[in-house]
C-alpha positions as CSV (number, residue, x, y, z in Angstrom):
1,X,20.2,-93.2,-9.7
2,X,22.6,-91.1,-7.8
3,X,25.5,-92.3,-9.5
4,X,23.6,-91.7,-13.1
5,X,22.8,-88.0,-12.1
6,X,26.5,-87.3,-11.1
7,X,28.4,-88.9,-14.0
8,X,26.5,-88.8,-17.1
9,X,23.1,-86.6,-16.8
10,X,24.4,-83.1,-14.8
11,X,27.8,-83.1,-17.0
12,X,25.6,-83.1,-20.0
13,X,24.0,-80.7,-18.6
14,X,26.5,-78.4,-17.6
15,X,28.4,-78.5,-21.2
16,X,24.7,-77.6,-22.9
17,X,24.0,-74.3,-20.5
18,X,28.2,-73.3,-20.7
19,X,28.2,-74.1,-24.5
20,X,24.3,-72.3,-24.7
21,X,25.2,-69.1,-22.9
22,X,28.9,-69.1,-24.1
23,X,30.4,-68.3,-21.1
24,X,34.3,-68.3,-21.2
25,X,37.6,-67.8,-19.0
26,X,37.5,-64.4,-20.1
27,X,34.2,-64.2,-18.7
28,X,34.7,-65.0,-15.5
29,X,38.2,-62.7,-15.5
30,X,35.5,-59.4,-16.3
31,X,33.4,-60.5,-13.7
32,X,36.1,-60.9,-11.1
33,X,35.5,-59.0,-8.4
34,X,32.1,-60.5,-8.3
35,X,33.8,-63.6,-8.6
36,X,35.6,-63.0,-5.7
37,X,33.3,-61.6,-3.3
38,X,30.3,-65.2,-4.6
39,X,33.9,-67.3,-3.6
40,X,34.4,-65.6,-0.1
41,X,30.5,-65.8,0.9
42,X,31.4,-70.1,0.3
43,X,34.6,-69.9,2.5
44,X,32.9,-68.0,5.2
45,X,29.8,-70.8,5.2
46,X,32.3,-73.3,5.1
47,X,33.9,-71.4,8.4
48,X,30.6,-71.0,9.8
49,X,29.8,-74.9,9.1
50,X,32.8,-75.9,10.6
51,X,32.4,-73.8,14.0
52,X,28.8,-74.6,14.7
53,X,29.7,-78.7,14.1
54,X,32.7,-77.9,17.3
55,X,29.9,-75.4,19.3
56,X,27.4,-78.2,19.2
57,X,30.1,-81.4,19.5
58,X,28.6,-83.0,16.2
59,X,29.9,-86.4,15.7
60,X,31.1,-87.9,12.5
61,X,29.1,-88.2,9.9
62,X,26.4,-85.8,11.0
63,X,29.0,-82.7,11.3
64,X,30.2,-83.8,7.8
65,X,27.0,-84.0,6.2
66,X,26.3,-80.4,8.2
67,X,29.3,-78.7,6.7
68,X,28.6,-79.9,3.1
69,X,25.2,-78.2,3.1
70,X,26.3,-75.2,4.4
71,X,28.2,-74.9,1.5
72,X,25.3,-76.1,-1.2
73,X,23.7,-73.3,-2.4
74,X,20.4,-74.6,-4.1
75,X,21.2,-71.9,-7.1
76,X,18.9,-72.9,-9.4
77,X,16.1,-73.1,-7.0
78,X,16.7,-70.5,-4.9
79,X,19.2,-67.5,-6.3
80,X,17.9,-67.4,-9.8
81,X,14.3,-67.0,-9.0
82,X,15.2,-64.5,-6.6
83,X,17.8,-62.5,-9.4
84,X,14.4,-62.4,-11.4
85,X,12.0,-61.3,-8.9
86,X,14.3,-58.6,-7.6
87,X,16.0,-57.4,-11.0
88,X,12.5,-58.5,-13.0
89,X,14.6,-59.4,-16.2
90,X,17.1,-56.7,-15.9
91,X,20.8,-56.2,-16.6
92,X,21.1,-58.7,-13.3
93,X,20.0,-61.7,-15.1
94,X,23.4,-61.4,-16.6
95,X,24.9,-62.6,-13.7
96,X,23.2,-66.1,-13.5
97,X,25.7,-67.9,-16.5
98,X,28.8,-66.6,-14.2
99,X,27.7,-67.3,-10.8
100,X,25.8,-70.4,-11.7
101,X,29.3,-71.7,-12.9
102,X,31.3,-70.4,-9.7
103,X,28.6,-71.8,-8.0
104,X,28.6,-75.5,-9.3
105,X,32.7,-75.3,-9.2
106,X,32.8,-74.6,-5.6
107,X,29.9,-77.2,-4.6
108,X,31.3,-79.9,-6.1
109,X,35.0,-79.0,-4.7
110,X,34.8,-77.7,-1.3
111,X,31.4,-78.6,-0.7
112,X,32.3,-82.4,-1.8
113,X,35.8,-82.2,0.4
114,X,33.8,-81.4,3.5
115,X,30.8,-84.2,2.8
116,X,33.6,-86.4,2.6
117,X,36.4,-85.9,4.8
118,X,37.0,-88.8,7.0
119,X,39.4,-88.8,10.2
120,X,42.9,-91.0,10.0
121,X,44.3,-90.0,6.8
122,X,40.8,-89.7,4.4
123,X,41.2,-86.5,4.2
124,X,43.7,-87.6,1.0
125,X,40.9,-89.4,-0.6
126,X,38.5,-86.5,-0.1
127,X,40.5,-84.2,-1.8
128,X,40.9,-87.0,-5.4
129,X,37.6,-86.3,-5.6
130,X,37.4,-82.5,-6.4
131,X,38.3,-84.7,-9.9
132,X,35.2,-85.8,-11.1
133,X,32.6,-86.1,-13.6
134,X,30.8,-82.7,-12.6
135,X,34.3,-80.6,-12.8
136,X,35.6,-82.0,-15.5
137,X,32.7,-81.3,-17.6
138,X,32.5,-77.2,-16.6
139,X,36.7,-77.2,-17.4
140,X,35.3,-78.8,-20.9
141,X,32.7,-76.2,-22.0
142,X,34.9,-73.4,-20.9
143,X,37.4,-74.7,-22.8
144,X,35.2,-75.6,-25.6
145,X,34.0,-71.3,-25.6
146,X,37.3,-70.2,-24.9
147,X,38.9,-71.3,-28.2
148,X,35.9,-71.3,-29.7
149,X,34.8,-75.0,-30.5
150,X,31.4,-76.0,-31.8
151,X,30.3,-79.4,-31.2
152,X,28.8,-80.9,-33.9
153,X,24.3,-80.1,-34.2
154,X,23.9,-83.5,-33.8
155,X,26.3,-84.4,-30.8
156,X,24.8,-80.6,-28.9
157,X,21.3,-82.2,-29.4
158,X,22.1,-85.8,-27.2
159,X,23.9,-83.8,-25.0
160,X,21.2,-81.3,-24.2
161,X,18.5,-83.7,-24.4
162,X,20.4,-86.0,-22.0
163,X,20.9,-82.8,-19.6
164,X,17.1,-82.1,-19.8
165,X,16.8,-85.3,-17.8
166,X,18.5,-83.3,-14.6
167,X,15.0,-81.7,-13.1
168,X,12.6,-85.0,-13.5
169,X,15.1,-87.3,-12.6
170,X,16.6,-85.1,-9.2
171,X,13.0,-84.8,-8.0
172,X,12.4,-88.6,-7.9
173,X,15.9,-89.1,-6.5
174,X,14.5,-86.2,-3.4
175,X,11.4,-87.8,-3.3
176,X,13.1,-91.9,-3.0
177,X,15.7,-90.3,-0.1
178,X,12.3,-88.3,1.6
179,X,10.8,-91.6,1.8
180,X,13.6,-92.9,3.6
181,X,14.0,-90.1,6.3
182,X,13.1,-91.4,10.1
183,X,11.2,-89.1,12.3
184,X,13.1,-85.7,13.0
185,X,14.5,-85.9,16.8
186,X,14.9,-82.3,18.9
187,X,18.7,-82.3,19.0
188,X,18.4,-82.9,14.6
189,X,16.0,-80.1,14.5
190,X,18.4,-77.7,16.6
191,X,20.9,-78.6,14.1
192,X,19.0,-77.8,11.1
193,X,18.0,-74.5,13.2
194,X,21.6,-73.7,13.3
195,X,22.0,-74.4,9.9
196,X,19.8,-72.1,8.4
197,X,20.1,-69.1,10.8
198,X,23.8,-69.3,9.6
199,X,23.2,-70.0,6.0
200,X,20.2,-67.7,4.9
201,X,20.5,-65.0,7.3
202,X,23.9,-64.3,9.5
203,X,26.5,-65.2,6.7
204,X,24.7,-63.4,3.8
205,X,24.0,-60.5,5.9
206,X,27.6,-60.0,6.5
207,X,28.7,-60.6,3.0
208,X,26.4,-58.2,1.7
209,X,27.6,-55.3,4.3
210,X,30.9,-56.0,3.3
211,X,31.0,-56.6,-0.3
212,X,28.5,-52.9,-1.0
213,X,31.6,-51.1,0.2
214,X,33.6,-52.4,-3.0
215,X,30.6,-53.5,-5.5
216,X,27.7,-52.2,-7.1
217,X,24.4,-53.0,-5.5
218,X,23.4,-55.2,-8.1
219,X,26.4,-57.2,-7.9
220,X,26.6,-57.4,-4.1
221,X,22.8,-58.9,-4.1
């Protein structure tokens, strides 16, 4: 099921948003400083991942899996209900095509390299990966806007109907790996504790603080 999501049902999915909301290189180059500052907050988690897995002397794989999620963002179900219930439908909702893209660029390139890395030389094979399925298929659609290609009606229509798959599908894939999760111990939880102080509170506070002195206040939300 995993292997479905990542190589045919989230590419089809990201080509039918990029291609929907028309989002191109030139795009992302307007919005750059926002760009920026949405690509320092993941470097900084990344940082923060990697110092709390030494503070607490994670072992491999748990400091792995640790890092990665510190960079996952959970965009869709987290930052663009929150962009609507603070902007309610405003100008900021034109952020979400830009940093939705940045987003899913960055998860599935640094966040993959640091799920992945292995000791004695895997650190190599981590890094073919940034080439995959879920990459490839943003570089497509911005290429596709960029020089202004239209898929055909009828091959937009498969591909979007296939991407529609995404929500129903990833919540039985949660659900089947929920199922599967042992009883949480006291030194897991104080991980996850760390995890989230970090994530949702330390790391976006200090982005914020720094990124108002340069940005708007809508863009540095």
């Amino acid at each position: 099921l995993s292997g479905l999501l990542i190589k045919i049902i989230l590419p089809m999915l990201n080509i039918s948003l990029l291609c929907e909301r028309q989002i191109t290189f030139m795009d992302l180059w307007s919005y750059k400083d926002m760009v920026l500052w949405q690509v320092v907050l993941y470097l900084m988690l990344a940082a923060a991942g990697i110092l709390c897995t030494y503070l607490t002397r994670m072992k491999y794989p748990q400091c792995n899996v640790h890092r990665g999620c510190m960079v996952g963002g959970n965009y869709a179900y987290m930052v663009i209900p929150l962009i609507y219930a603070l902007f309610d439908g405003t100008y900021g909702v034109d952020y979400i095509p830009i940093c939705s893209t940045v987003d899913t660029v960055v998860v599935w390139t640094l966040g993959l390299t640091l799920f992945t890395w292995v000791k004695d030389g895997g650190g190599v094979a981590s890094l073919k990966k940034l080439w995959n399925p879920i990459t490839a298929s943003i570089l497509f659609g911005l290429l596709l806007n960029t020089f202004g290609i239209r898929l055909p009606n009828a091959v937009m229509d498969v591909v979007t109907q296939v991407g529609g798959l995404s929500g129903s599908l990833g919540l039985i894939y949660m659900g089947c790996n929920l199922a599967l999760i042992k009883a949480i111990k006291w030194q897991t939880l104080k991980h996850i504790s760390l995890l989230v102080l970090a994530k949702l509170i330390v790391i976006p506070l200090a982005i914020y603080a720094l990124a108002s002195q340069f940005l708007p206040q809508t863009e540095s939300i």
